[in-house]
KOLTI-335587 format. One record per residue: x, y, z of N, C-alpha, C in turn; residue in one letter. Coordinates in pm, whole numbers, padded with zeros to 5 digits, always signed. Layout:
N
XYZXYZXYZa/...
//
This chain:
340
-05751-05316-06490-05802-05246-06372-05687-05167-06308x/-05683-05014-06265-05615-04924-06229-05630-05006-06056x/-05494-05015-06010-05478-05035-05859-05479-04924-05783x/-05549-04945-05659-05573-04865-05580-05507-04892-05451x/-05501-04763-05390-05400-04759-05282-05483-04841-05195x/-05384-04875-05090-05441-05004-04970-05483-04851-04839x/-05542-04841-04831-05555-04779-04698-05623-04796-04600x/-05619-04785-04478-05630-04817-04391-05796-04761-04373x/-05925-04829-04315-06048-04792-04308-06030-04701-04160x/-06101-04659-04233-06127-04557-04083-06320-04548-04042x/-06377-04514-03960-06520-04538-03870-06578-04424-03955x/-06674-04478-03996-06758-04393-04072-06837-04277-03944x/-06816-04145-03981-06895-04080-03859-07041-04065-03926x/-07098-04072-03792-07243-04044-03794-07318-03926-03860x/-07434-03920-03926-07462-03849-04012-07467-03757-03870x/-07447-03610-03962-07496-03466-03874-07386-03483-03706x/-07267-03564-03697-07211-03544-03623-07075-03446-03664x/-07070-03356-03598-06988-03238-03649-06911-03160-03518x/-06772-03204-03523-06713-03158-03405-06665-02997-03373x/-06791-02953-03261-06800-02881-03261-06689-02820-03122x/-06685-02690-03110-06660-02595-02983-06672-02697-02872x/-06808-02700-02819-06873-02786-02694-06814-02921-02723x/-06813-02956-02822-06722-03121-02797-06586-03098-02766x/-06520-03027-02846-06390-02978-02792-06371-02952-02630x/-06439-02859-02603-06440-02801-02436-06459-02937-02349x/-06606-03009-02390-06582-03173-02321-06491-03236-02315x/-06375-03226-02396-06281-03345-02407-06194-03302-02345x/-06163-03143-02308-06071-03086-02253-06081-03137-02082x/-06202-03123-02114-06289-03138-01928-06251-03236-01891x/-06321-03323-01942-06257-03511-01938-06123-03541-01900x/-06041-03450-01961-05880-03481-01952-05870-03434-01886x/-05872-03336-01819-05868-03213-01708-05912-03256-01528x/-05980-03387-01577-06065-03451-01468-05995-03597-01410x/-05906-03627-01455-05817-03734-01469-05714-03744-01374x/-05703-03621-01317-05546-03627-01204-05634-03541-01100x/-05566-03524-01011-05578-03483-00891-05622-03308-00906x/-05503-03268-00936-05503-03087-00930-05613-03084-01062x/-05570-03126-01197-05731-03067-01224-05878-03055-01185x/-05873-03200-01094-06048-03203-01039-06031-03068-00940x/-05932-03012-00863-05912-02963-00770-05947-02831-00812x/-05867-02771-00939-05877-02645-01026-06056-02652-01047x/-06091-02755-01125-06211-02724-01188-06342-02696-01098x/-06302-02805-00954-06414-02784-00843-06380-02628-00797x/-06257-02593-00745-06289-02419-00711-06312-02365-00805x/-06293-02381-00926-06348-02257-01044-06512-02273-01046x/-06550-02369-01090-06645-02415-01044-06735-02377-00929x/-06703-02400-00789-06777-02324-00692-06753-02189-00685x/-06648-02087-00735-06630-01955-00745-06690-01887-00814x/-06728-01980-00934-06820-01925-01073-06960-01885-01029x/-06985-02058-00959-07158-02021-00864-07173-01948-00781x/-07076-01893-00679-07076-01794-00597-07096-01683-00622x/-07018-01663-00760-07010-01492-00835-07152-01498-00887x/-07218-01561-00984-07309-01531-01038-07453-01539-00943x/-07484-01693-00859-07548-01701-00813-07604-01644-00631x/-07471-01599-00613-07465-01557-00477-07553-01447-00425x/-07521-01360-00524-07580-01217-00494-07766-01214-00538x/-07834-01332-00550-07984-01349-00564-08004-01397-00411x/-07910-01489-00343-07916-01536-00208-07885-01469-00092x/-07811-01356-00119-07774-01298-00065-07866-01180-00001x/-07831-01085+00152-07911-00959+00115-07824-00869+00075x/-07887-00744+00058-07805-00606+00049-07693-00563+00096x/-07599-00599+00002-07403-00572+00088-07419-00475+00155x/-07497-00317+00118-07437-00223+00187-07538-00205+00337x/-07634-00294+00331-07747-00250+00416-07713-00337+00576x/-07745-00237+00669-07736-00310+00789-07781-00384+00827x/-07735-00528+00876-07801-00634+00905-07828-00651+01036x/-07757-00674+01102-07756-00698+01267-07672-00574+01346x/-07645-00651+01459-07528-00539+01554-07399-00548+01496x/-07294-00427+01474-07217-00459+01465-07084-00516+01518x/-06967-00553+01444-06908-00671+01458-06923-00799+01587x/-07034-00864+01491-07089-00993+01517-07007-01097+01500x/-06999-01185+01560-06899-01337+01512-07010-01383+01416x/-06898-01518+01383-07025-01563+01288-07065-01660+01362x/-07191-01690+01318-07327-01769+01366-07406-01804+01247x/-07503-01826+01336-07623-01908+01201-07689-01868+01170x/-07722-01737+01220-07760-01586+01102-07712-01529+01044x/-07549-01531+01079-07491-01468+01025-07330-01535+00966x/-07321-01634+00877-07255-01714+00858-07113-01654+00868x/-07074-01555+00853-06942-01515+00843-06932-01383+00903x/-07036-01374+01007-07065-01257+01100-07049-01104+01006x/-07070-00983+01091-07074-00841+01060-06961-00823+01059x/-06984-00658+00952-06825-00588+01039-06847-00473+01104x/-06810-00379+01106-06796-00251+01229-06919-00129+01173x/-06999-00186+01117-07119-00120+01046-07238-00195+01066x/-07205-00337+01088-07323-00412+01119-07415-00471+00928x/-07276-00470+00864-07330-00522+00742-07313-00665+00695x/-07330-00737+00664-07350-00866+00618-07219-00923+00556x/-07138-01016+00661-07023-00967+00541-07034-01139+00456x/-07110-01195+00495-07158-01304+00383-07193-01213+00219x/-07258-01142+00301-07363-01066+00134-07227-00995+00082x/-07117-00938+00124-06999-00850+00121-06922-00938+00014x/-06905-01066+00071-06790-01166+00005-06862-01185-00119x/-06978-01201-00106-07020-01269-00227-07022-01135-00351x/-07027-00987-00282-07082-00871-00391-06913-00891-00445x/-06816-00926-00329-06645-00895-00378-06613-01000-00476x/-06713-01119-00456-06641-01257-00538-06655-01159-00710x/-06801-01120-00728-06843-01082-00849-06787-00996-00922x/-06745-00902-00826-06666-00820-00896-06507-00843-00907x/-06478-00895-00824-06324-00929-00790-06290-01020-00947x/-06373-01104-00983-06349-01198-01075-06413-01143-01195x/-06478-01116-01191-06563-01035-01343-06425-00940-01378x/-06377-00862-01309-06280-00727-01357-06143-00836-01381x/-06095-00930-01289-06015-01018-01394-05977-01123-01485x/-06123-01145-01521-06106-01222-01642-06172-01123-01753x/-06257-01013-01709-06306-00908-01852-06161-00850-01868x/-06067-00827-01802-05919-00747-01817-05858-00823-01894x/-05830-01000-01869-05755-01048-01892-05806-01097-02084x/-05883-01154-02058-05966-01153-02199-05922-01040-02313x/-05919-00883-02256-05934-00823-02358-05769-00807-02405x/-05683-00797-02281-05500-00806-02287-05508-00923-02405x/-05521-01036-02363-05539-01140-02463-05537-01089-02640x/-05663-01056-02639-05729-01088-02739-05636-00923-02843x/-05607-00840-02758-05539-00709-02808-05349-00762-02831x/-05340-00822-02706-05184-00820-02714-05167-00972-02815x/-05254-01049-02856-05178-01119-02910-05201-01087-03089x/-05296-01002-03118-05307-00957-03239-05199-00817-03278x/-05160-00782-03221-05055-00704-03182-04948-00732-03214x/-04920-00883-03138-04765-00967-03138-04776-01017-03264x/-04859-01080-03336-04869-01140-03443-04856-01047-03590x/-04891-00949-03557-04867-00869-03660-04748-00838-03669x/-04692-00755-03525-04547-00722-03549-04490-00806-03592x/-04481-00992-03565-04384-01087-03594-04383-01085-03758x/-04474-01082-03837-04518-01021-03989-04423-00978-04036x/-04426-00821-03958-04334-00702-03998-04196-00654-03914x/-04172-00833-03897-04054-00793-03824-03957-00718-03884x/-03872-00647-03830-03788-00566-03869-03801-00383-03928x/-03956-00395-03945-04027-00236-03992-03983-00164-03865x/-04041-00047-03894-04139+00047-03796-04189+00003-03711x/-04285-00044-03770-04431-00065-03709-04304-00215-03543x/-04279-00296-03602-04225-00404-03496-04156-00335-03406x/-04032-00233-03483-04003-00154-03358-04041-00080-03238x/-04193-00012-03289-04224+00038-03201-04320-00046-03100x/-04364-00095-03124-04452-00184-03122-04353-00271-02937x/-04230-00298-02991-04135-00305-02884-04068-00271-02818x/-04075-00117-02823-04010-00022-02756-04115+00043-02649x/-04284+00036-02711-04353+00043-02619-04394-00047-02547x/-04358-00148-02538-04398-00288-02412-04316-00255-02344x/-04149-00247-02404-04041-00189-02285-04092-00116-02213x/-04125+00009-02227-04137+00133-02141-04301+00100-02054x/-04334-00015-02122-04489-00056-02018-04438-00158-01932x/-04345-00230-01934-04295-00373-01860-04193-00291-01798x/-04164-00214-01798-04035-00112-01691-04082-00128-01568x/-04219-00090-01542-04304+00007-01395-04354-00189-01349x/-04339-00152-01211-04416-00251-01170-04556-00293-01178x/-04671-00365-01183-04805-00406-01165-04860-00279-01076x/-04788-00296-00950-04836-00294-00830-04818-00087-00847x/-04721-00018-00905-04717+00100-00915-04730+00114-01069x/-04767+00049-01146-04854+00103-01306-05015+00137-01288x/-05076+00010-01224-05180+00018-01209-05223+00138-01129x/-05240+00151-00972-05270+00274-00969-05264+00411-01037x/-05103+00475-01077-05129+00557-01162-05195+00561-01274x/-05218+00467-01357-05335+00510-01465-05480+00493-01482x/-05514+00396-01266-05597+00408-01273-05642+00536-01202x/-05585+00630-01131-05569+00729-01075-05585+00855-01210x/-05527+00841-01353-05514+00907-01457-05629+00913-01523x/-05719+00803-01535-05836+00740-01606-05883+00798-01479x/-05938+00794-01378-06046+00833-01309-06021+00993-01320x/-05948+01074-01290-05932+01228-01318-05988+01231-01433x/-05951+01207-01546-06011+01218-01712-06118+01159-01703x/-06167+01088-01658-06287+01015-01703-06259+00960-01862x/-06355+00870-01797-06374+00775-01931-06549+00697-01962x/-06586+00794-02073-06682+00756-02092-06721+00707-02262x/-06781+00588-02258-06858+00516-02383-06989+00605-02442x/-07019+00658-02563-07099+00763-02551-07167+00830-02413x/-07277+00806-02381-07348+00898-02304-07292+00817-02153x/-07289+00725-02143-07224+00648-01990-07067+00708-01971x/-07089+00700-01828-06936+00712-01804-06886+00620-01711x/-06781+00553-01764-06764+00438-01685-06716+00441-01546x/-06779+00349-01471-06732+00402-01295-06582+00372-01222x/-06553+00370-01156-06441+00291-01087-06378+00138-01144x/-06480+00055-01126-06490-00074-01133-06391-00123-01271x/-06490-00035-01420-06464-00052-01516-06335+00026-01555x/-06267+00107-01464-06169+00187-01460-06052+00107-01416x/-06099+00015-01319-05972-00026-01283-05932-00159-01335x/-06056-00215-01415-06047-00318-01534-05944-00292-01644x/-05980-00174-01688-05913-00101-01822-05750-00130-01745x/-05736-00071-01653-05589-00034-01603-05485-00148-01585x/-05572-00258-01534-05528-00367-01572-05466-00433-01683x/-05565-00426-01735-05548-00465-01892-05436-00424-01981x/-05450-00258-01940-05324-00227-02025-05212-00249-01946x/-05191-00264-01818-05076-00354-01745-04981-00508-01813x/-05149-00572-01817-05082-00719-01883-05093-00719-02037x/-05146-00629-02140-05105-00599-02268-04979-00655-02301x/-04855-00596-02272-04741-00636-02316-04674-00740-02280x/-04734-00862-02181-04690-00977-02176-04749-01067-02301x/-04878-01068-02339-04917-01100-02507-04917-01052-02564x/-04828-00935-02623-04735-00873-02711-04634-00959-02766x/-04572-00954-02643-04459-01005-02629-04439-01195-02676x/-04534-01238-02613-04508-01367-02612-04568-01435-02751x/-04702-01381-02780-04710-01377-02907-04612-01359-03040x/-04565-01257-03000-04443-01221-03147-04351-01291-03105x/-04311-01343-02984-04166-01448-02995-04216-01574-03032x/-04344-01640-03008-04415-01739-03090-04385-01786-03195x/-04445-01635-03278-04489-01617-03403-04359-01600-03510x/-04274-01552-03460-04130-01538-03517-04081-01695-03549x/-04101-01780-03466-04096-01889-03492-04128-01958-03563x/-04272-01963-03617-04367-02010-03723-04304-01949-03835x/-04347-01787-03869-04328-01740-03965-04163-01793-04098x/-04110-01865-04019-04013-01905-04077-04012-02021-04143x/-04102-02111-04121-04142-02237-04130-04192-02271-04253x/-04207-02374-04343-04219-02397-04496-04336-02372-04535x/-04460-02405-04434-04623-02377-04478-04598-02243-04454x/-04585-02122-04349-04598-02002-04396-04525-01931-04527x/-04398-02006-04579-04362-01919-04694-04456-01988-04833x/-04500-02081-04775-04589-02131-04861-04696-02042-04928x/-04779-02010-04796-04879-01922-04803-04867-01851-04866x/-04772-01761-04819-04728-01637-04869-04696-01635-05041x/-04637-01730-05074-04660-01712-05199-04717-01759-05294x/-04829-01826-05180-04919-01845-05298-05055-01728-05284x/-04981-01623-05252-05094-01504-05203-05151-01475-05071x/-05156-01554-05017-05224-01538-04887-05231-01369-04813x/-05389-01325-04834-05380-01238-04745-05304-01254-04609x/-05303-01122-04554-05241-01063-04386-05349-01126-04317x/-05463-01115-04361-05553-01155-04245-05575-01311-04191x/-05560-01395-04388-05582-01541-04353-05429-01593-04291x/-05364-01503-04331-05186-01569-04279-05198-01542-04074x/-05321-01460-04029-05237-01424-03914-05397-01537-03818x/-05474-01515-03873-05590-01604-03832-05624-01729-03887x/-05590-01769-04000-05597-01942-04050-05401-01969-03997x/-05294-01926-04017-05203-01997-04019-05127-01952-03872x/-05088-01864-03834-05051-01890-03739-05114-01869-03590x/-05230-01822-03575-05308-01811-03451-05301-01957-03364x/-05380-02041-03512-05367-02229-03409-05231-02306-03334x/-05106-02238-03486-05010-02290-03409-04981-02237-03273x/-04987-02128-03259-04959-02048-03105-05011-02018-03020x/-05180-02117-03034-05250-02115-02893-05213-02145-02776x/-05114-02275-02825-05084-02337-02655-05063-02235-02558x/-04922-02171-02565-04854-02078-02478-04971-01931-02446x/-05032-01869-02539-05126-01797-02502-05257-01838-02381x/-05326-01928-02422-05394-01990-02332-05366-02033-02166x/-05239-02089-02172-05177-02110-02059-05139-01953-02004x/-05044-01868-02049-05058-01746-01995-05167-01692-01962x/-05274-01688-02020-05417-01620-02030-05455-01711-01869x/-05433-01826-01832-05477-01871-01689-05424-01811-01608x/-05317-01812-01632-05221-01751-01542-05229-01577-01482x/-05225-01488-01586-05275-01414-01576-05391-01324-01514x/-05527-01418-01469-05610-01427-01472-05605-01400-01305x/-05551-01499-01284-05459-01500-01098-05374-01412-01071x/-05332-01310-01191-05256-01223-01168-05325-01102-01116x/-05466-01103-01228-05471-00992-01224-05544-00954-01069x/-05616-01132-01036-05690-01095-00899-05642-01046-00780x/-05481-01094-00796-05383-01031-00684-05341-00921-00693x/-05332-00810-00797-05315-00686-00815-05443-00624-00781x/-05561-00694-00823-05687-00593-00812-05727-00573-00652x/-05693-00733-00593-05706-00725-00417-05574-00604-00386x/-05423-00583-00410-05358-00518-00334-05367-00391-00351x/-05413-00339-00493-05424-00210-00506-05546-00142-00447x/-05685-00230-00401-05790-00179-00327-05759-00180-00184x/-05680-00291-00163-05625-00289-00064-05563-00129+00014x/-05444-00093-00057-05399+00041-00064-05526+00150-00041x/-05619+00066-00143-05706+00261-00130-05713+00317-00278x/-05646+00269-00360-05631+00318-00488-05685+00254-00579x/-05791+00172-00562-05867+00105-00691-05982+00113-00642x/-06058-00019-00621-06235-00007-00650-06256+00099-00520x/-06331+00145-00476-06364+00207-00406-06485+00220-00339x/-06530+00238-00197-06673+00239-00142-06798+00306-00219x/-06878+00291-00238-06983+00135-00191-06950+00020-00230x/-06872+00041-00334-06837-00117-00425-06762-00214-00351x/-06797-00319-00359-06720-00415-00286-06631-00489-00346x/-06521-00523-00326-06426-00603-00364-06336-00731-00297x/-06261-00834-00318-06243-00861-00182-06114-00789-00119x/-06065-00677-00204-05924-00588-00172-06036-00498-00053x/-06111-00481-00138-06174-00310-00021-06251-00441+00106x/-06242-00514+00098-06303-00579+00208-06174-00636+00336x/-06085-00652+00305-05947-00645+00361-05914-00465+00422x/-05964-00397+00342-05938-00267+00375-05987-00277+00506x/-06107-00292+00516-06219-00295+00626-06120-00343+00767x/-06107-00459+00680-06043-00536+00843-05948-00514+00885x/-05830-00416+00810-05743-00374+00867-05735-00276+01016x/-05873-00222+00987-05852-00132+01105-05922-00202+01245x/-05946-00329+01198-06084-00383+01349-06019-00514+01352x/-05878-00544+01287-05783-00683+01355-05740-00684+01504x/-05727-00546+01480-05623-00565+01611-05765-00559+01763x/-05860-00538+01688-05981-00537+01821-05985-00675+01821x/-05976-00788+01733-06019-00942+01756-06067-00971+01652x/-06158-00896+01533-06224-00936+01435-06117-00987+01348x/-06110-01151+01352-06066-01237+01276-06129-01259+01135x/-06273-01320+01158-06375-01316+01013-06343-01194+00932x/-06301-01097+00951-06328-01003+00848-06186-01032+00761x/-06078-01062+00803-06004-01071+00726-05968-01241+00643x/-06026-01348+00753-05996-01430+00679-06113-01504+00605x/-06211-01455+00573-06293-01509+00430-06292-01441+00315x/-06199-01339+00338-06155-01245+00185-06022-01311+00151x/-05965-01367+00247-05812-01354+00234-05819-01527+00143x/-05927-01614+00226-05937-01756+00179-06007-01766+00022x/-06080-01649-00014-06178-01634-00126-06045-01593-00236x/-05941-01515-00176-05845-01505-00306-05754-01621-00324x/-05703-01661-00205-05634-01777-00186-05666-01911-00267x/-05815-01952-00265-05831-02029-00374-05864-01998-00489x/-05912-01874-00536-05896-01867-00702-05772-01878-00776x/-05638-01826-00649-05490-01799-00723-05493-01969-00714x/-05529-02016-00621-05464-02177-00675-05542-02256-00729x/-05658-02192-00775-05740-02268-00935-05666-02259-01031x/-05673-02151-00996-05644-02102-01183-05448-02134-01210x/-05399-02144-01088-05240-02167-01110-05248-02311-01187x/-05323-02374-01056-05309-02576-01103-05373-02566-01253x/-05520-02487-01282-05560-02499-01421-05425-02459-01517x/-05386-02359-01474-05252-02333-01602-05159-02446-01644x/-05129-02499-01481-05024-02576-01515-05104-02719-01573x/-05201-02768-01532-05264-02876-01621-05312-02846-01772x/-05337-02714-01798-05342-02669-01930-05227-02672-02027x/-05097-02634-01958-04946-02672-02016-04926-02831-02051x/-04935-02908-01936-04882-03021-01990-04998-03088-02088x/-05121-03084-02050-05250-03102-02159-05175-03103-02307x/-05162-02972-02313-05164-02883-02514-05044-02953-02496x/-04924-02980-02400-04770-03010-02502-04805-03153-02538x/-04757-03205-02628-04725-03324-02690-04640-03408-02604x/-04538-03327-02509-04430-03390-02483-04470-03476-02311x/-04574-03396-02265-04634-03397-02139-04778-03441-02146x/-04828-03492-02229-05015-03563-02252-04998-03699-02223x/-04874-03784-02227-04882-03848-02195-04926-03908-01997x/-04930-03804-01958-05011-03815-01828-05134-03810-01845x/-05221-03773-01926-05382-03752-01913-05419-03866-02010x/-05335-03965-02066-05404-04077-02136-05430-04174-02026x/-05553-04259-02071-05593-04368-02021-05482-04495-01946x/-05483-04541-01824-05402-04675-01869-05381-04796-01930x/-05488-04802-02016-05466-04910-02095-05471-04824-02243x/-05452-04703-02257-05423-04616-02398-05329-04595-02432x/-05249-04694-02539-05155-04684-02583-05152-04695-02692x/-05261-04572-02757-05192-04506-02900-05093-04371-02912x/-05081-04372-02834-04961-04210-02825-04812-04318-02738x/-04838-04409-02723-04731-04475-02665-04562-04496-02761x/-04469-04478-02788-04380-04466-02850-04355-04610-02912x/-04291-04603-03038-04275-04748-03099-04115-04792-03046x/-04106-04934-03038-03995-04976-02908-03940-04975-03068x/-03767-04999-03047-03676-04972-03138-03691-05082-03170x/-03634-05149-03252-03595-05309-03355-03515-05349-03260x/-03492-05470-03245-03415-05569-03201-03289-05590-03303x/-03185-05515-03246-03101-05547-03364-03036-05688-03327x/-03014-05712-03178-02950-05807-03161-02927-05926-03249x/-02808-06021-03255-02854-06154-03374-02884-06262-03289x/-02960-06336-03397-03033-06488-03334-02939-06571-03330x/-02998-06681-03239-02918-06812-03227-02889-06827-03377x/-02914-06826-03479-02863-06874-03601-02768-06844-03647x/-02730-06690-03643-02637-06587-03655-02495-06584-03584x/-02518-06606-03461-02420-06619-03384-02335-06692-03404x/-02225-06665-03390-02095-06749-03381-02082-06864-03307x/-02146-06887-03249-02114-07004-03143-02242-07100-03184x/-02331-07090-03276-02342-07178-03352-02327-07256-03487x/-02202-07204-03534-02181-07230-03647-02118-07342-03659x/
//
C-alpha cells in the first residue's frame, strides 16, 4: 500500500456555498463594526447615503418658494429659509445628492483610469510610454486642487462637452475636472506599487511562462495592490467633497439652479452678517461629517487590509492570527549545574 500524506481535515463546505462579492463585503462590515470609529464611519455613510438618495422624494422643490423669507428654523421649516424664501431643508438635501454623487462618480473613475495607467507603466518601466506617462502627472501634480480645478472646469464649460447628442451640464463638468485632478495620485501610487511586485518570483514566473499583458496586469498584480488603492480611493473621496464645496464656494463650479452644499455656503455668505446662522451651518455640518466618515473609513480600511494592524479587528478570544511564543530554550532542573 502507497502511503499517503497525513493532512490535516479541513470542514467540508456546503453544497452550492460559493464565496461570493456580498460575502466578502459582509465580512468587511462585520470587522468594520468592531471598534468605535468604524461603527461611527459606517453610521454617517450610512445616514448620508439615505439622505442623498432618499431625501429628495421627502423633500419639496429646492428651487420653489416655500414660506417668508429668511425664516429660522421651526417645525415647518426644519432648517428654516434663506433670503428667497426657499426651503433650505429641500436645498441640503438637493446639495447632499449632488455634492456626493460628483465625488465618488469622480473618484471611481480617477481610480479605475489612474490605476490601469500606473500598472501598465510599472510593465514598461523604463520605455517611452513610463516616461511620459510621468512627466505628465508631474506637470498635473504641479497646480494646486484648488487652482487646477477651476481652470479646466472653466476650459470644459467654454468647449463644451458633449456625449453624442447630450451635452453635459455643469454638474458633470465639474465631475470630469475633478477627476482629472486626482488621476495622477493613482498613477502614481499604483506604479510605485506595482514596481514592487513586478520584481518578485511569481511575476517572472508568469512571464515566462507566457502570460499575456492583460492576465499579468489583472490576475497578477491588481490583487496584490488593492490595499493601498482602496484606502486612497476613501480618502480621496473626502477630497474631492472639499474641493467641490470650495470651488462652488468661489463661484467657479456647480452653479445656480443646481444646488450643492459649496453653492449653498455661497448663499450664506452674503446674509451672515444679517444673523442668518442656519444657512451656513447645516451645509458646513453636512460636509463636516462626510470628511470624517470617509477619513475614519480610510483609516479603518488601512489597518483592516494590513496584516501587520488586523490584529485589532480579531475577536477576543481569536487567537488564530496570534503569534507562536518562541521555545523555551532555558535548561531544566536536570541540566543544570547545580544539580549534578
Amino acid at each position: 500500500m502507497i502511503p499517503t500524506r497525513n493532512r490535516t481535515a479541513r470542514p467540508e463546505r456546503e453544497p452550492g456555498a460559493v464565496r461570493t462579492g456580498a460575502a466578502a463585503l459582509g465580512r468587511w462590515t462585520r470587522l468594520l463594526t468592531r471598534r468605535p470609529a468604524g461603527i461611527t464611519a459606517c453610521a454617517l455613510i450610512v445616514l448620508l447615503t439615505a439622505v442623498a438618495l432618499v431625501g429628495p422624494w421627502l423633500t419639496p422643490d429646492p428651487n420653489a418658494q416655500a414660506a417668508a423669507p429668511m425664516s429660522a428654523p421651526s417645525p415647518d421649516h426644519w432648517m428654516g429659509t434663506d433670503n428667497t424664501g426657499r426651503d433650505v431643508l429641500a436645498r441640503f438635501v438637493a446639495g447632499a445628492r449632488i455634492s456626493l454623487s460628483v465625488a465618488l462618480l469622480c473618484t471611481l473613475a480617477a481610480t479605475a483610469v489612474g490605476t490601469l495607467v500606473g500598472m501598465v507603466a510599472a510593465l514598461r518601466a523604463g520605455t517611452w510610454f513610463d516616461a511620459l506617462v510621468m512627466r505628465a502627472t508631474d506637470v498635473v501634480m504641479a497646480f494646486p486642487l484648488l487652482v487646477l480645478v477651476p481652470v479646466l472646469s472653466g476650459v470644459f464649460t467654454q468647449k463644451g462637452i458633449a456625449v453624442g447628442p447630450v451635452e453635459l451640464d455643469n454638474v458633470a463638468i465639474m465631475g470630469i475636472s475633478i477627476g482629472v485632478a486626482l488621476t495622477p495620485v493613482f498613477v502614481r501610487l499604483a506604479r510605485a506599487s506595482a514596481l514592487a511586485e513586478v520584481r518578485k518570483d511569481y511575476m517572472t514566473a508568469a512571464r515566462g511562462l507566457g502570460a499575456r499583458r492583460r492576465d499579468l496586469v489583472f490576475g497578477n498584480l491588481l490583487p496584490n495592490i488593492a490595499t493601498p488603492i482602496v484606502v486612497q480611493a476613501a480618502f480621496s473621496v473626502a477630497i474631492a467633497i472639499i474641493v467641490e464645496a470650495s470651488v462652488s464656494f468661489l463661484g467657479l463650479g456647480i452653479q445656480p439652479p443646481d444646488a450643492s452644499w459649496g453653492t449653498l455656503l455661497t448663499d450664506a455668505r452674503s446674509q451672515l452678517l444679517l444673523g442668518a446662522w442656519w444657512l451656513i451651518l447645516f451645509p458646513t455640518l453636512g460636509i463636516a461629517a462626510a470628511v470624517l466618515a470617509l477619513t475614519l473609513l480610510g483609516d479603518e480600511l488601512r489597518d483592516l487590509l494590513d496584516p501587520r494592524m488586523r490584529r485589532g479587528f480579531e475577536r477576543p478570544g481569536d487567537d488564530r492570527h496570534a503569534p507562536v511564543p518562541a521555545a523555551d530554550t532555558r535548561p531544566t532542573p536536570a541540566n543544570t549545574p547545580e544539580s549534578r
